[in-house]
MIDO-71433 format. One record per residue (C-alpha): x, y, z; residue in one letter. Coordinates in steps of 0.02 Angstrom, whole numbers, padded with zeros to 5 digits, always signed. Layout:
// MIDO-71433
XYZA...
END
This chain:
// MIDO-71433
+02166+04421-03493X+02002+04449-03571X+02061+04388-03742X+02112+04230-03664X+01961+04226-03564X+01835+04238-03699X+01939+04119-03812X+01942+03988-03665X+01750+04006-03664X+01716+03994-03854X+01829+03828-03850X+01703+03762-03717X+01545+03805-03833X+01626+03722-03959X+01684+03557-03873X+01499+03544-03796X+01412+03585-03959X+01515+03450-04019X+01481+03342-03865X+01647+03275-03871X+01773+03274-03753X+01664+03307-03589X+01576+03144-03602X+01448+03184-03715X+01457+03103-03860X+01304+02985-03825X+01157+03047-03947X+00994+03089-03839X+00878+02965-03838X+00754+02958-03985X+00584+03030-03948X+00445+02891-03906X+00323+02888-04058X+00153+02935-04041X+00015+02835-03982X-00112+02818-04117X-00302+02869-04046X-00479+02849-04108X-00605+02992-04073X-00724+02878-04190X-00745+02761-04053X-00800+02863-03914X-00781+02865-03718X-00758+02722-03637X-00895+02633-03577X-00879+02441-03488X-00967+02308-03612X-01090+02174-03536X-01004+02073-03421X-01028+01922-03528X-00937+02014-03653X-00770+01927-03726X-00661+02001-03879X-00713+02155-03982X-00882+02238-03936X-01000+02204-04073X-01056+02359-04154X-00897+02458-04104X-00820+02577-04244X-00650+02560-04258X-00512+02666-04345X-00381+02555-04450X-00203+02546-04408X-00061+02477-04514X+00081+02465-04399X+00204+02360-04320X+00199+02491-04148X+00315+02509-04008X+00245+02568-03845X+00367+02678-03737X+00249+02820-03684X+00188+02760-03490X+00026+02753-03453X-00018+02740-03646X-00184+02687-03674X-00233+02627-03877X-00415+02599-03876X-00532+02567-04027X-00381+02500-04141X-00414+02410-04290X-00213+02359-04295X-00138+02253-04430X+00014+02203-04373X+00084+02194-04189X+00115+02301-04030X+00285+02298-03908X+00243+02354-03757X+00415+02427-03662X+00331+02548-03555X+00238+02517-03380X+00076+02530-03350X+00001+02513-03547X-00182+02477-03588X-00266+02404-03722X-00445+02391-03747X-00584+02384-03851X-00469+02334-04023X-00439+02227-04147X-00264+02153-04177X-00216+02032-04334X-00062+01967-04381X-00009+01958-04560X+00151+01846-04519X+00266+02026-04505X+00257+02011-04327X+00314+01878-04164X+00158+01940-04074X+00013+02028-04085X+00055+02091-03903X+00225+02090-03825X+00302+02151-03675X+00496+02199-03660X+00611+02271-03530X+00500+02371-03409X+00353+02345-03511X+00191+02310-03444X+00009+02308-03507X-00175+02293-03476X-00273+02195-03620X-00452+02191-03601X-00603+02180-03744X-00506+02150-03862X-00488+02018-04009X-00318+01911-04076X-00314+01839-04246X-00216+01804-04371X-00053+01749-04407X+00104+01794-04287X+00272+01688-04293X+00256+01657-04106X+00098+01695-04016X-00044+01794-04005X+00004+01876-03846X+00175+01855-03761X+00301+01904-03604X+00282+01950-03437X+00202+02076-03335X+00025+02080-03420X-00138+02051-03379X-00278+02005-03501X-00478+02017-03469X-00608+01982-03584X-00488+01922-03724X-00538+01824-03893X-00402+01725-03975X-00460+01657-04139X-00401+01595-04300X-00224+01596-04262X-00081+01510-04322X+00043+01515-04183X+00032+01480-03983X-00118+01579-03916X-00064+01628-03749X+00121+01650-03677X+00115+01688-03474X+00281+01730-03405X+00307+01774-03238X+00168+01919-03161X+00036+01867-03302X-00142+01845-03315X-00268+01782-03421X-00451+01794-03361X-00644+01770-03434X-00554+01737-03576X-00613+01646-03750X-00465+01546-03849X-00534+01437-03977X-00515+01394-04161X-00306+01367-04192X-00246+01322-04367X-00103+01209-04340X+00050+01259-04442X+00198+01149-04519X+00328+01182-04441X+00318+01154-04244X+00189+01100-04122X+00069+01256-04068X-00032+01259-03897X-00175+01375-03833X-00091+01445-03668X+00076+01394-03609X+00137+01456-03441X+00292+01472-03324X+00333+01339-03210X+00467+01312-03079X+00522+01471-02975X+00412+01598-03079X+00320+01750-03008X+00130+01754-02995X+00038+01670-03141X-00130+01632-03148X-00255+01562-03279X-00428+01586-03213X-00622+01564-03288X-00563+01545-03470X-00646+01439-03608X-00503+01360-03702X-00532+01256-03825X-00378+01193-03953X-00474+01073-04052X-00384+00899-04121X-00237+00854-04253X-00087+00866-04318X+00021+01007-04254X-00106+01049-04107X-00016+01008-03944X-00119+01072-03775X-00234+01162-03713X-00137+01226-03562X+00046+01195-03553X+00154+01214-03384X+00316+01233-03457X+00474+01293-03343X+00566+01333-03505X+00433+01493-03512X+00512+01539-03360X+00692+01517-03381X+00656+01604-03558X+00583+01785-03483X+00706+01784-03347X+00848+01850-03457X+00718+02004-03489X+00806+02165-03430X+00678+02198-03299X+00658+02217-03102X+00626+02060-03006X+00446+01992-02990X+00377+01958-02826X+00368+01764-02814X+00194+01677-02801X+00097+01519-02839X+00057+01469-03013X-00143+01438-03031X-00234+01372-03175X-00434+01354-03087X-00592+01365-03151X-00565+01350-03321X-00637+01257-03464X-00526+01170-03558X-00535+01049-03709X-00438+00975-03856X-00250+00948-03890X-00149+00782-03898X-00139+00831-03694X-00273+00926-03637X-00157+01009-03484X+00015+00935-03486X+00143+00972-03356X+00334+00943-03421X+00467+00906-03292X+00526+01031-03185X+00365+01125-03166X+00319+01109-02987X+00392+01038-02832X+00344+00862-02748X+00239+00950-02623X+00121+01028-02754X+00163+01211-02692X+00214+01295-02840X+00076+01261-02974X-00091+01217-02934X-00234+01162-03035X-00386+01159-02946X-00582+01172-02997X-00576+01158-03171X-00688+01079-03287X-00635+00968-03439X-00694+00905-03604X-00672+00709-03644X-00590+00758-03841X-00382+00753-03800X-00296+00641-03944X-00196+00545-03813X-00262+00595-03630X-00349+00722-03547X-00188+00782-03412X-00022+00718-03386X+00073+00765-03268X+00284+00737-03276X+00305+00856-03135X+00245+00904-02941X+00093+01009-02981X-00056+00991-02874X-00219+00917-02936X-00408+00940-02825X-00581+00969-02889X-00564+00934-03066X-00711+00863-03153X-00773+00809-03338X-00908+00911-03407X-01000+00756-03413X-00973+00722-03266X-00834+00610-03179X-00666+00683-03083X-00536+00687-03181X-00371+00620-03124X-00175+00630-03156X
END
């Protein structure tokens, strides 16, 4: 019986070293990569609170990479990136880099699947094929978008942009770019709040802020847990530029105004064709001209 015994177990080790047969032929899943760090930079310390982008003076270590976040709680600070970061991992942060696109990559920042991320004090630029920052689940603070060819701003459902600085697009050939487009129609929480935006005028430059429900319908097909549901606010901003300064597409609110909201925000007299236009339910108050003057759908 032993014989048999020990042959019967030697079969086993084989079949599982093989990982056939029992089930397990699925390969492991790879290893995340690492998360590249910058000891030149030093600890963390908050900039002035009138800070926006990359603190001035900061040293910053280069990094040539298109990167893939899928470490949690990863944290890339002091990055002078050329190229891109995915973010598929919860609870990322971002702060106190650099990122420019050299056309390689759809965004400077992304977020996939689970992914979510915290962007603050940090600078955009550059060419990207799609935008400068992109998906759902983020929040940015303190953000500079310059110099880039591409949309700045992409909020899908659970985004944020805040005391933020967008300003400076180069218009590109082949489709219409705007500064921040955002979900509309049945997204989760989305707010655009206390930003200078600023899009300029031209060819190829379409708004400033965009409500557009196909933002929504687009992230929904992301493999992800549902978002809790929530109002989408674009206040007390400053906003300029565009052939639309804001402009609202069908579908991107209801009649009663609940679902996106545009309230306090201040605008510059420089859109090609007219300062707001609204094709769907949002809800206008308190919106003025920086020269004074309410402004009016």
């Amino acid at each position: 019986m032993f014989p048999v015994r020990a042959a019967l177990a030697a079969l086993v080790a084989t079949t599982l070293a093989a990982g056939v047969g029992l089930g397990l032929d699925e390969s492991p899943p790879a290893p995340a990569p690492p998360v590249p760090t910058c000891a030149a930079t030093g600890p963390y310390a908050p900039p002035p609170t009138d800070s926006v982008g990359t603190p001035a003076g900061l040293t910053l270590c280069p990094v040539r990479a298109a990167l893939e976040i899928r470490t949690p709680g990863a944290v890339l600070d002091g990055l002078d990136l050329v190229g891109g970061v995915v973010v598929a991992a919860p609870d990322v942060v971002i702060r106190r880099s650099r990122i420019t696109g050299d056309g390689s990559t759809p965004a400077g920042v992304r977020t996939v699947g689970d992914g979510a991320v915290r962007i603050e004090d940090s600078t955009l630029t550059g060419d990207f094929t799609d935008a400068a920052v992109d998906g759902p689940a983020w929040v940015a603070e303190r953000i500079e978008i310059t110099d880039v060819a591409a949309d700045g701003a992409r909020l899908g459902p659970g985004a944020t942009l805040r005391n933020s600085w967008l300003h400076d697009f180069r218009a590109r050939p082949d489709r219409e770019i705007d500064a921040v487009t955002l979900a509309g129609g049945d997204a989760g929480d989305v707010l655009v709040e206390a930003n200078r935006v600023t899009l300029g005028r031209g060819p190829g430059l379409g708004s400033a802020v965009l409500v557009d429900p196909a933002v929504d319908a687009r992230h929904q097909s992301e493999e992800r847990e549902p978002l809790r549901k929530g109002p989408v606010l674009v206040r007390g901003n400053e906003l300029g530029g565009g052939e639309y300064t804001l402009l609202q597409d069908p579908g991107g609110g209801d009649a009663s105004g609940a679902t996106v909201r545009i309230t306090g925000n201040r605008f510059h007299r420089d859109a090609a064709a007219a300062t707001v236009r609204i094709r769907g339910g949002a809800h206008l108050a308190d919106n003025v001209f920086v020269d004074g003057g309410e402004v009016r759908r």
